[in-house]
N, C-alpha and C positions, 0 to 999 in steps of 0.2 A: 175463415182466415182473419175478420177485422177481428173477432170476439180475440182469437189471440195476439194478436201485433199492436191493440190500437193503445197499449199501456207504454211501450217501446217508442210508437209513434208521437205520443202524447210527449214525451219526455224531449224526444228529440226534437219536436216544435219550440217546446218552450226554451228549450237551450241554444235555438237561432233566433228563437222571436219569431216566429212563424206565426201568420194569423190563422185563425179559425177555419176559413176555407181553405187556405193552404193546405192546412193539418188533414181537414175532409177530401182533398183532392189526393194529396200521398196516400192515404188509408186505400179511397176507391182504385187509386191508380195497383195497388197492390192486390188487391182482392180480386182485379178484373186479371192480373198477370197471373196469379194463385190459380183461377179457371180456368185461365187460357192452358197452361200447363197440364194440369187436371183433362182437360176435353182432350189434348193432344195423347198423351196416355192411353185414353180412354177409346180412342180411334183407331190408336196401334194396337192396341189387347184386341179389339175389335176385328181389326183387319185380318188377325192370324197367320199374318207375311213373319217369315223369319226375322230376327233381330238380322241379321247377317246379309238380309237383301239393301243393299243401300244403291247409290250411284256411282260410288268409288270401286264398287266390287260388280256393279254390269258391264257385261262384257260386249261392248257395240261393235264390236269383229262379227259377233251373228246375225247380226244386223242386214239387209237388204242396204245397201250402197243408198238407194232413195230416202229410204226411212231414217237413217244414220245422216243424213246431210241436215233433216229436221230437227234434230235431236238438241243442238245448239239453239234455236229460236224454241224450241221447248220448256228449256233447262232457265231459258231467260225469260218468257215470264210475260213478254211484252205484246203477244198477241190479243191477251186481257183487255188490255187498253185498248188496243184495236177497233174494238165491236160497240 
């Protein structure tokens, strides 16, 4: 990713006046989003789950009433933090 962008990058620093490490931290800040995207890809090809299976399209009617009451402190995230 830097090998292609960093001519774009280049330009666009010097046309704010960006310094040097500025310019280096754009380029890495892109190159690490370029992977991040790539791996994420790369997880779904991997996983073999339908494009089709998302969150919007599970149906928590099938759900056990217990397990369906979890599914909101799931969906957020913050049990993470918890531990």
């Amino acid at each position: 990713m830097v090998k292609s962008c960093y001519r774009d990058e280049a330009a666009l620093a010097r046309r704010e006046s960006l310094s040097y490490e500025s310019y280096l931290n754009e380029l890495i800040h892109r190159e690490c989003e370029h992977r991040r995207h790539n791996r994420i890809a790369r997880y779904l090809r991997e996983s073999k789950l339908p494009a089709e299976k998302n969150l919007t399209s599970f149906d928590r009617s099938r759900l056990p009433a217990k397990v369906n009451a979890v599914v909101p402190v799931l969906l957020e995230g913050s049990f993470f933090s918890a531990s």
